[in-house]
C-alpha positions in Angstrom: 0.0 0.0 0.0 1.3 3.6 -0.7 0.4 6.1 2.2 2.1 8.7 0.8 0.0 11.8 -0.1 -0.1 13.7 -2.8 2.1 16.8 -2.7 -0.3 20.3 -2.6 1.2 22.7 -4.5 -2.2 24.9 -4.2 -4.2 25.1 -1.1 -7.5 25.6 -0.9 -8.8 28.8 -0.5 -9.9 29.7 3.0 -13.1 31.8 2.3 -14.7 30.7 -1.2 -14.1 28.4 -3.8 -10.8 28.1 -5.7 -7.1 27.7 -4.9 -4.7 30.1 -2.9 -0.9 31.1 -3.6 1.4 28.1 -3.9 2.7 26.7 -0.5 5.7 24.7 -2.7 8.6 25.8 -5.0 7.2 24.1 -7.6 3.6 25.6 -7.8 6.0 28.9 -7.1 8.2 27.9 -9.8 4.9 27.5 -12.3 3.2 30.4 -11.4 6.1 32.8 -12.2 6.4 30.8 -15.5 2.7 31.0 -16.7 2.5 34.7 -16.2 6.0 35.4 -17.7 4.5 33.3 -21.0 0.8 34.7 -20.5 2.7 38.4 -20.5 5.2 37.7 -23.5 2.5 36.3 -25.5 0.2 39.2 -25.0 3.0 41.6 -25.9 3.7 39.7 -29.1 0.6 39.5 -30.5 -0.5 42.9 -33.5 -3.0 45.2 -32.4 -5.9 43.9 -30.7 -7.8 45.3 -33.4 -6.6 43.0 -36.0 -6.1 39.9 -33.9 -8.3 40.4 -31.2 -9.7 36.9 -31.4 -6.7 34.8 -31.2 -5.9 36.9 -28.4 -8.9 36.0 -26.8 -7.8 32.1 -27.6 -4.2 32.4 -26.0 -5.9 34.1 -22.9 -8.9 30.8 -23.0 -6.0 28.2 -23.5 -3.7 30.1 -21.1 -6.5 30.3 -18.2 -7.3 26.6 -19.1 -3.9 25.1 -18.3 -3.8 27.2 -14.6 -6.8 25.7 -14.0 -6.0 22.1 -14.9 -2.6 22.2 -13.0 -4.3 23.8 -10.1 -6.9 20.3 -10.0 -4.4 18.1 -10.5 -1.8 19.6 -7.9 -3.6 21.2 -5.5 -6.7 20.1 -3.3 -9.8 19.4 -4.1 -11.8 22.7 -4.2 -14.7 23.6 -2.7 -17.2 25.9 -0.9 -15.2 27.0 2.2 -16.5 29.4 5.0 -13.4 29.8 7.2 -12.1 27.2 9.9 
């Protein structure tokens, strides 16, 4: 039997539904990373006048991958009202 557990690298909020700041290097580490790629890759993209749909996409896709890392390594969230 393995009774290790799995390592959080996003807590639960404490108030609310959703995920807090990382508690780990590694959700640190990824964190830093997503928002230096989500920044460059809004700086690189034209005007949003001409391209203000595949901006959109980047930001859906971007947003989508926080969100799947934060299921898989943090808890599992929920409604939370404090201690």
């Amino acid at each position: 039997m393995n009774n290790q557990k799995k390592a959080i690298w996003f807590p639960a909020k404490k108030y609310g539904w959703g995920w807090g700041f990382p508690v780990t290097w590694q959700g640190w580490c990824f964190l830093v990373t997503w928002i230096v790629i989500l920044l460059g890759g809004i700086a690189l993209f034209p005007s949003l006048q001409t391209s203000f749909y595949g901006l959109l996409a980047f930001i859906i896709i971007m947003a989508s991958a926080l969100i799947a890392v934060c299921f898989i390594k943090g808890e599992k969230p929920r409604w939370r009202w404090g201690d």
